[in-house]
C-alpha positions in Angstrom: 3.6 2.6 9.5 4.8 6.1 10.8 8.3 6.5 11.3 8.1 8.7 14.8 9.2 7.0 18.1 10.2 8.7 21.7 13.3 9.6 22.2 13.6 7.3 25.5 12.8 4.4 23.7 15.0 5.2 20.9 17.9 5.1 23.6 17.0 2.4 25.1 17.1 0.5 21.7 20.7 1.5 21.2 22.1 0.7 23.8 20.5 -2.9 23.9 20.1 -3.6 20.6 23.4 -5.0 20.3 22.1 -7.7 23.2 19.7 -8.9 21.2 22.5 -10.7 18.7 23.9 -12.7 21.8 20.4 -13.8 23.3 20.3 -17.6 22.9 17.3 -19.1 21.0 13.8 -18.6 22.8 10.7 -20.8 22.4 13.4 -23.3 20.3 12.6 -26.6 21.8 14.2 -29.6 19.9 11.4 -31.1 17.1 11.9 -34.9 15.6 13.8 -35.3 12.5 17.1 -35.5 11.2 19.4 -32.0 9.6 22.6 -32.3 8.4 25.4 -34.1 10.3 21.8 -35.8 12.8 21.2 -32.8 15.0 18.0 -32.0 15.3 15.8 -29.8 13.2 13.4 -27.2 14.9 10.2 -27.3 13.0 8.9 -24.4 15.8 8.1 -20.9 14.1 7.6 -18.3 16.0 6.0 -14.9 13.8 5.9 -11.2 15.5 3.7 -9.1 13.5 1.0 -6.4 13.5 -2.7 -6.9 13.5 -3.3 -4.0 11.4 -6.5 -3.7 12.7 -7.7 -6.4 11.5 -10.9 -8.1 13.4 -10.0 -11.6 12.8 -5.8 -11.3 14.2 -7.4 -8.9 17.1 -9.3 -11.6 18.6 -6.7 -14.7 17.8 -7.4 -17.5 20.2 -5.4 -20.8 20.3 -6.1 -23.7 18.6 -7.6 -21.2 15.6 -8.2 -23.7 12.7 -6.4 -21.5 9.9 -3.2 -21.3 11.9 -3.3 -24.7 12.6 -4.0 -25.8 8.9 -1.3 -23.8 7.5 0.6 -25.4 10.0 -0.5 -28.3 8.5 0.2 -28.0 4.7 3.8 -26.0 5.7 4.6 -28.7 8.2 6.0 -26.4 10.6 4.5 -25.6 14.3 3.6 -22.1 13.6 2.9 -19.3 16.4 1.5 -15.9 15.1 1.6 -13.1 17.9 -0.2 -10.0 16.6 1.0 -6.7 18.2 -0.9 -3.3 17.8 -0.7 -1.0 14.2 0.7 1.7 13.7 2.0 3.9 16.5 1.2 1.4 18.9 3.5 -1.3 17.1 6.5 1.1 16.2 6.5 1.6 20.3 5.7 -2.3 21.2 8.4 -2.9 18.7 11.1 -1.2 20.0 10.6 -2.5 23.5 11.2 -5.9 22.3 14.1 -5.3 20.3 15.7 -3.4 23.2 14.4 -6.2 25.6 16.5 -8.6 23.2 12.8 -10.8 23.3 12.9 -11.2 19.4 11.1 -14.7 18.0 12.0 -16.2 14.5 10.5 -13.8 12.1 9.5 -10.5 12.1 7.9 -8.1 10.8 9.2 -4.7 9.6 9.0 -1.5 7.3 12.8 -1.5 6.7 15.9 -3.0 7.5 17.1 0.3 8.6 13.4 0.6 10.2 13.5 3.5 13.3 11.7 0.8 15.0 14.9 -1.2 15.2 18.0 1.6 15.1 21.0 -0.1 14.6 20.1 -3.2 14.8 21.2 -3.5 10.8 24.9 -2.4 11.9 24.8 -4.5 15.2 24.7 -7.5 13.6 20.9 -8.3 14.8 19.7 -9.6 11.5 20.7 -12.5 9.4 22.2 -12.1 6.2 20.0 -13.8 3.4 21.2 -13.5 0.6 23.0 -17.0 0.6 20.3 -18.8 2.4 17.8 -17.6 -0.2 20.3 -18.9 -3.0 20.1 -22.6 -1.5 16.6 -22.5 0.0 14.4 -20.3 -1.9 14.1 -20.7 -5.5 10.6 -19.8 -5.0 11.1 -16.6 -3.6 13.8 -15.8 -5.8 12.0 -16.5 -9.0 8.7 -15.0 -7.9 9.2 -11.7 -5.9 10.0 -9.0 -8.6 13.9 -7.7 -9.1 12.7 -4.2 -7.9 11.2 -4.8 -4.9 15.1 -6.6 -4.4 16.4 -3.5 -5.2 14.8 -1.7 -2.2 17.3 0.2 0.3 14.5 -1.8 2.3 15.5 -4.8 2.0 19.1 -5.0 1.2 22.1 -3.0 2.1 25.6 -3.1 0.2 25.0 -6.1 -2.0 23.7 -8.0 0.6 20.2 -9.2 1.4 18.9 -8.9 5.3 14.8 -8.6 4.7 12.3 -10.5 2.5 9.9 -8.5 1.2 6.2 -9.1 1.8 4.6 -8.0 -1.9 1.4 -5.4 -1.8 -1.3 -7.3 -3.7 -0.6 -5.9 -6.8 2.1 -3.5 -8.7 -0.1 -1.2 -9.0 -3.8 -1.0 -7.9 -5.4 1.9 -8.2 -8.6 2.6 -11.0 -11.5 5.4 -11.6 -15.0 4.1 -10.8 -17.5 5.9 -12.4 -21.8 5.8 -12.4 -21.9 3.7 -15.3 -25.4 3.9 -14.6 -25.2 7.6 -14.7 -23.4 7.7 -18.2 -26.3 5.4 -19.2 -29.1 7.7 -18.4 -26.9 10.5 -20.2 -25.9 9.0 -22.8 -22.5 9.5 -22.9 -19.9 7.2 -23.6 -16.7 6.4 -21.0 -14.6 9.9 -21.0 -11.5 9.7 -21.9 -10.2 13.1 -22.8 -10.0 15.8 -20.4 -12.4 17.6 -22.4 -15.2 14.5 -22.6 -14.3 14.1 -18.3 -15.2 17.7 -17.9 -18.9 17.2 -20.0 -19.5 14.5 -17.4 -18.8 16.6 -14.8 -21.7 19.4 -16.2 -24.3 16.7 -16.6 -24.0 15.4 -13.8 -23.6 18.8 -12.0 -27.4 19.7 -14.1 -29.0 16.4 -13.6 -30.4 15.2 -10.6 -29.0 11.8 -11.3 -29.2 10.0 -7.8 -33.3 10.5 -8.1 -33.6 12.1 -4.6 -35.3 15.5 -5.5 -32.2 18.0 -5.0 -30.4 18.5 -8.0 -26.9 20.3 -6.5 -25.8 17.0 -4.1 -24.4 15.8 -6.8 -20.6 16.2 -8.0 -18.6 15.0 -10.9 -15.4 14.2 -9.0 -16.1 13.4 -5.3 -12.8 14.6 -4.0 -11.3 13.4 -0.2 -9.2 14.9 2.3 -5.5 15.9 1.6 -6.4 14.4 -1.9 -6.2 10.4 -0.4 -7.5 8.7 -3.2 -8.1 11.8 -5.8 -4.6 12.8 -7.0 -6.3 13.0 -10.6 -5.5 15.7 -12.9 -2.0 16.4 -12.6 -0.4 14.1 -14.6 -2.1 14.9 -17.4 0.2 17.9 -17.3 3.2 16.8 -16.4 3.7 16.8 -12.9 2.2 14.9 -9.8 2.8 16.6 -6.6 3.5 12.9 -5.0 6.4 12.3 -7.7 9.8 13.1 -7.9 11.4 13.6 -11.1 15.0 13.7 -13.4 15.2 17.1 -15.0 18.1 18.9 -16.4 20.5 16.4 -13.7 18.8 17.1 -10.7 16.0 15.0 -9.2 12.8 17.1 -8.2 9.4 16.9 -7.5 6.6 17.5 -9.1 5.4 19.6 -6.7 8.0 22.5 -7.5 8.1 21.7 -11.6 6.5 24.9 -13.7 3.8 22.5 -15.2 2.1 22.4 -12.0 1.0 25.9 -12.9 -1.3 24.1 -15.5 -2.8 21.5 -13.2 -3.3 24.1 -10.4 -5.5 26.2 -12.8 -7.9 22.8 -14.1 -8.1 22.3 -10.5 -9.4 25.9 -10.1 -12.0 25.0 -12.9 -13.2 22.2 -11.2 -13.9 24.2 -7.9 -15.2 27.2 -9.3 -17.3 25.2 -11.9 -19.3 22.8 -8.7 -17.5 19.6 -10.5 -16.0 18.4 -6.8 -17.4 18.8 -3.6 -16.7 21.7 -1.6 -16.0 20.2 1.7 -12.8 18.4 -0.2 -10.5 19.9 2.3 -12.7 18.1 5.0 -14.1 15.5 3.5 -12.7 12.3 5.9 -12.5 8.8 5.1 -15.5 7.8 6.3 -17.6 10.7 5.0 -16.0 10.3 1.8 -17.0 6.8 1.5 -20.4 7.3 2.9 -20.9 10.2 0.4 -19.8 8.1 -2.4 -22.5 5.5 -1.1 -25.4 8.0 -1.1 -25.3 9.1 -4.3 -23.1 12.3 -3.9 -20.4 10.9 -6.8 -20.0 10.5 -10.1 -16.3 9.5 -10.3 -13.7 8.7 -7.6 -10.5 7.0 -6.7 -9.4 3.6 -5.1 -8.0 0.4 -5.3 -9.5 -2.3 -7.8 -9.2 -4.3 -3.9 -11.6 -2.6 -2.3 -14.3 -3.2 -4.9 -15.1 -6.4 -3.0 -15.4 -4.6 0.3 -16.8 -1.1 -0.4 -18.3 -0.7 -4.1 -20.5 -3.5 -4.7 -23.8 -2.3 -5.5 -26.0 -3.7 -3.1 -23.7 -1.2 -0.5 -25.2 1.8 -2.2 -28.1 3.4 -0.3 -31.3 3.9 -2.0 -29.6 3.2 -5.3 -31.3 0.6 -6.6 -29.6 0.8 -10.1 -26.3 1.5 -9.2 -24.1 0.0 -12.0 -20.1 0.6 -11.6 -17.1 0.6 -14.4 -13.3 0.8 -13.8 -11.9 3.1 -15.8 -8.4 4.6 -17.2 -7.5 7.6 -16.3 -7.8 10.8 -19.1 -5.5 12.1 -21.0 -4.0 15.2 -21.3 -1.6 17.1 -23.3 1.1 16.0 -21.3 0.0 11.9 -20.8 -1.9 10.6 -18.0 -1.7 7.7 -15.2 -2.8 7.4 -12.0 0.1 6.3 -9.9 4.2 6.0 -10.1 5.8 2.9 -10.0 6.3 1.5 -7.0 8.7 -1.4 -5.5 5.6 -3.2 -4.5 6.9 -3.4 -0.7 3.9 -3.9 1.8 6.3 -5.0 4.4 9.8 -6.7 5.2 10.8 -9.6 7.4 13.7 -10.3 9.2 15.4 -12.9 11.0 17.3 -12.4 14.2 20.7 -13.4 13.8 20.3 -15.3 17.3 18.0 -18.0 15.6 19.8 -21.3 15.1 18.0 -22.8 12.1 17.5 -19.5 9.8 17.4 -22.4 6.6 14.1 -23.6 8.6 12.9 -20.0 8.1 13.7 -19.5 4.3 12.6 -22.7 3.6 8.7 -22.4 5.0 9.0 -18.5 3.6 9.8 -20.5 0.0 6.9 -22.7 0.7 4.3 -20.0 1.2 5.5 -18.7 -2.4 4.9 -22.0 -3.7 1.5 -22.9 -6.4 0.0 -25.1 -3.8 0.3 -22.4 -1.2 -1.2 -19.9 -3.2 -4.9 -21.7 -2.5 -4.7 -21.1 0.7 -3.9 -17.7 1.0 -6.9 -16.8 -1.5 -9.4 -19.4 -1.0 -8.8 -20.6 2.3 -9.9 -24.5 3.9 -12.1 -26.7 1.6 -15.2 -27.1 2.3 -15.0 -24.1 4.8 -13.9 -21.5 2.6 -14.9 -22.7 -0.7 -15.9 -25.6 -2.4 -15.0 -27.6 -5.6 -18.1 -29.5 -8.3 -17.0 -30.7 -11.0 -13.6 -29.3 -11.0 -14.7 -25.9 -10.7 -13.7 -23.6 -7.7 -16.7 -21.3 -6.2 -15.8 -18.4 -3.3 -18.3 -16.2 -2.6 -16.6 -13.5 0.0 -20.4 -13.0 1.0 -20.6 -16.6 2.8 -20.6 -16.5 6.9 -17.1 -18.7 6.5 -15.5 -15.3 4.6 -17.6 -12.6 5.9 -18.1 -12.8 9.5 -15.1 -11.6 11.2 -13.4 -10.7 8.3 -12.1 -14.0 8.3 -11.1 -14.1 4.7 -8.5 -11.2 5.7 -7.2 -13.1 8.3 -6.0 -16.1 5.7 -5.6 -14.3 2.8 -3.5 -11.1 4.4 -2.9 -11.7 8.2 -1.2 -14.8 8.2 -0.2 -14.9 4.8 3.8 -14.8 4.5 3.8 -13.7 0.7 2.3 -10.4 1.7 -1.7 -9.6 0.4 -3.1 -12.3 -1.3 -6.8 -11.1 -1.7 -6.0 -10.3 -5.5 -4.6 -13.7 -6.4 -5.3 -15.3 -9.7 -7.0 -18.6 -7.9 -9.5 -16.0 -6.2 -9.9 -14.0 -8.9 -10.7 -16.7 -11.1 -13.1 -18.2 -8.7 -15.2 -15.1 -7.4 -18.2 -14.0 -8.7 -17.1 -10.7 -10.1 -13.8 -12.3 -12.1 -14.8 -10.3 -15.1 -15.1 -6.5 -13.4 -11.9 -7.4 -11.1 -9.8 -8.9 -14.0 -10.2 -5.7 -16.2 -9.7 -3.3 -13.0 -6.5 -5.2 -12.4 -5.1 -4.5 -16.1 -6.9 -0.8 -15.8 -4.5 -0.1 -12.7 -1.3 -1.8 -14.8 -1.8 0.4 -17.4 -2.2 3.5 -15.5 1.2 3.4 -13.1 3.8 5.6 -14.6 7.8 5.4 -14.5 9.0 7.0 -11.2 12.2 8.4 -10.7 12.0 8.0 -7.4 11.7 4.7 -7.1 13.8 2.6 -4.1 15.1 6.8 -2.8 15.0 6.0 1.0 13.7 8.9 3.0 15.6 11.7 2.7 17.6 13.3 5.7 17.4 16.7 4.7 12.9 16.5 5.2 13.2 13.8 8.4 12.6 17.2 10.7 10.6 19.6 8.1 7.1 17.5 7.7 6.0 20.8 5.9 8.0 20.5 3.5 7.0 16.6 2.6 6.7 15.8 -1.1 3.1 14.7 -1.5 0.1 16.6 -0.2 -0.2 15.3 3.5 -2.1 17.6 5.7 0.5 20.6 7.0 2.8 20.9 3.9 3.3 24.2 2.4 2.0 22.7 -0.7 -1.7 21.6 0.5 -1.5 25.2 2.1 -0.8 26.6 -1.2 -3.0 24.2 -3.1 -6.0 25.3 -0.7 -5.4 29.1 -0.9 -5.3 28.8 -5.1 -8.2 26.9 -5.8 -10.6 28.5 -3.3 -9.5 32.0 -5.2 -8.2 33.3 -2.4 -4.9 33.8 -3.9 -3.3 34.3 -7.6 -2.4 30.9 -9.3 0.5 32.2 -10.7 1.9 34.1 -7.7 1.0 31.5 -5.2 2.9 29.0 -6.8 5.8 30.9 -7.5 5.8 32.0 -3.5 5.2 28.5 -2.5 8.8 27.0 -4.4 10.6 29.8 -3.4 9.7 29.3 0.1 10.0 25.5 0.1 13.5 25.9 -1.5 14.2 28.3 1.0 13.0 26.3 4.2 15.4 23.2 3.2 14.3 21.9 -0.2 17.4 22.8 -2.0 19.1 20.8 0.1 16.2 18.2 -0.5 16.8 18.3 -3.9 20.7 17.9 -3.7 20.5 14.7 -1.6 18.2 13.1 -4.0 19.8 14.1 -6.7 23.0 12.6 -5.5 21.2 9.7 -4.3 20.0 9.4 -7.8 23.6 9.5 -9.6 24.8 7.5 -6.9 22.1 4.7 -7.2 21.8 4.6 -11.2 25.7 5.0 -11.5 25.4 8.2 -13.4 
């Protein structure tokens, strides 16, 4: 979510937010059955979230069978509403925290969110931490201690957010033509030598069939390098990545062995191995490239292989065979992402709600082994089916695909987080094999990060130029562009671009982390 919201509403929020603690329950009428002492227990949930675009929560109309059987198997009345994403639901947001209109459960991108401003010091949140301790040995035992170690979720030894886990710890994998390495035959690269080879044959070889021999590119490379931050590691430093050098924490971006990367990244330009149009290349072109034949490598998530890279989504590629692969290696290691604390979200509970147990409690339940079939497989019979004790789910069937309605039970409604990369449903779908070994591929490439749990820093909150990373308007895309096109020096280029960034604030970037960093680790 972005972390930009008007200034009006920003006032607005502080000086109401505090109202929001003293609002008496809403939509808590009394439910049957006993709680401690007799009184009554409220069995009614009530869930504020984002549709994140997704089809499925966009058009949610009552009575909708997967709310009500998760309903059902939670045994709680359960009431999903589904705000707008991303700008739209930082701004909806903030109206109804200043409104003091909060439900049970919420979701978030921090504690601390901007969304929320002082609601964590105003007393507008619950604290957990105990209630999770009595109620929630599920959640305790199965969300990972680092994404509990998140500024994001706890503050001060004490716990105010659950966090709502990304599907996996890391996700990320190289798919390459294996079809393509078959009609070369070459073997999987692994080397940076043995990826650059690929790269020439498939630069000299008109491999998609189509007649023109120079549509075709080794690395098919997307805007602000989404998806392609390859060939950095490999010597040392990743522009996304901050790092504990000589005492001080720094990113990659600035480190001397980005010199190195800079100049392979020159070789692959000058040499045709990416597409020229990388600084351009959009989402959607990028994937429809990738689709026509244009790639011979590329980036993304083992996840989306069951959305975007099955073969029969290729165009006019009627032997289009795929393999996940590890990243190369380089003299200085490899990987393909940094660690990460696995956070796609945080909920919290309004400290106005009566029966926050009630809460932790179906929150503990969605973490349990029998919930896990519904958030990857869905109803019986609807979603998949069982003969002879084996499970078949086939995200191809009208039940899964139309609507996207597998996304709504396994991700939109789904407490835990993302559950479209769940054992159950990896077991059960028809490509188990070629997701199980992209899943350990991913593992295997994520790479310790310094960084990890550093909240955002104040010292960049008003320099978005000066962002660690390679978003579009930093100083280092700038830089990046101007080197590899040749029309500036590698060497003097680079050395302009950290003097400048320190210059412009990142000193003082690089103080705050740092301090964060000996104040975090106890150093």
């Amino acid at each position: 979510m972005g972390k930009t919201i008007s200034k009006r509403l920003a006032v607005s929020v502080s000086a109401l937010v505090a109202a929001a603690a003293m609002v008496s329950a809403c939509g808590s009428k009394p439910a049957s059955g006993g709680g401690p002492g007799g009184e009554a227990v409220n069995k009614d949930i009530h869930i504020l979230l984002s549709h994140s675009n997704a089809k499925y929560a966009m058009q949610l109309k009552d009575n909708d069978p997967y709310v009500k059987k998760l309903s059902e198997l939670s045994g709680y009345n359960l009431k999903f509403e589904f705000l707008g994403h991303g700008n739209d639901y930082i701004q909806q947001l903030t109206v109804r925290f200043a409104s003091g209109d909060l439900p049970d459960l919420i979701r978030t991108d921090s504690i601390d969110s901007t969304m929320h401003p002082g609601a964590l010091q105003q007393g507008v949140f619950h604290e957990l931490g105990p209630l999770i301790d009595q109620y929630g040995p599920n959640i305790k035992s199965k969300i990972p201690k680092e994404a509990w170690e998140s500024t994001r979720v706890s503050r001060d030894g004490k716990i105010y957010g659950i966090p709502a886990l990304s599907a996996l710890p890391a996700s990320r994998v190289m798919y390459i033509r294996q079809d393509w390495l078959d009609k070369l035959g070459m073997k999987v690269p692994e080397t940076l030598d043995e990826f650059l080879a690929f790269f020439e044959a498939v630069k000299t070889n008109d491999l998609n069939g189509n007649g023109d021999p120079n549509d075709e590119y080794g690395f098919y490379v997307r805007e602000n390098l989404q998806f392609s931050d390859v060939f950095f590691r490999e010597f040392g430093a990743s522009p996304n990545q901050w790092y504990y050098r000589d005492g001080q924490l720094i990113p990659g971006m600035v480190l001397p062995e980005m010199k190195d990367a800079l100049k392979f990244w020159k070789e692959l330009y000058d040499k045709g191995y990416i597409n020229p149009n990388l600084f351009t290349n959009k989402s959607a072109d990028w994937e429809a490239g990738i689709k026509q034949g244009k790639a011979g490598l590329w980036m993304h998530d083992i996840i989306n292989y069951m959305s975007n890279w099955q073969p029969e989504n290729f165009v006019n590629q009627p032997e289009v065979k795929l393999s996940a692969i590890m990243p190369p290696q380089g003299p200085k290691g490899g990987g393909i992402t940094a660690q990460s604390d696995q956070i796609y979200f945080v909920w919290v509970i309004p400290s106005k709600v009566k029966n926050p147990e009630e809460i932790i409690k179906f929150i503990d339940w969605a973490w349990s082994d029998e919930a896990e079939t519904f958030f990857s497989l869905g109803i019986k019979d609807v979603n998949y089916t069982e003969e002879n004790g084996k499970v078949k789910w086939d995200p191809k069937t009208p039940a899964n695909y139309e609507n996207d309605a597998s996304i709504f039970y396994q991700l939109s409604i789904n407490p835990r987080g993302d559950g479209r990369m769940l054992p159950s449903l990896i077991e059960a779908h028809p490509d188990a094999e070629f997701l199980k070994k992209g899943v350990e591929i991913a593992k295997n490439s994520s790479t310790p990060n310094d960084g990890l749990h550093m909240p955002v820093l104040e010292s960049l909150k008003t320099h978005p130029e000066l962002a660690v990373g390679t978003n579009s308007g930093t100083l280092f895309l700038d830089m990046f562009a101007k080197v590899i096109t040749g029309k500036e020096d590698v060497d003097a280029a680079f050395d302009n671009f950290v003097s400048e960034w320190k210059r412009r604030g990142g000193d003082a970037a690089i103080k705050e982390a740092t301090d964060w960093y000996h104040s975090f680790h106890k150093k």
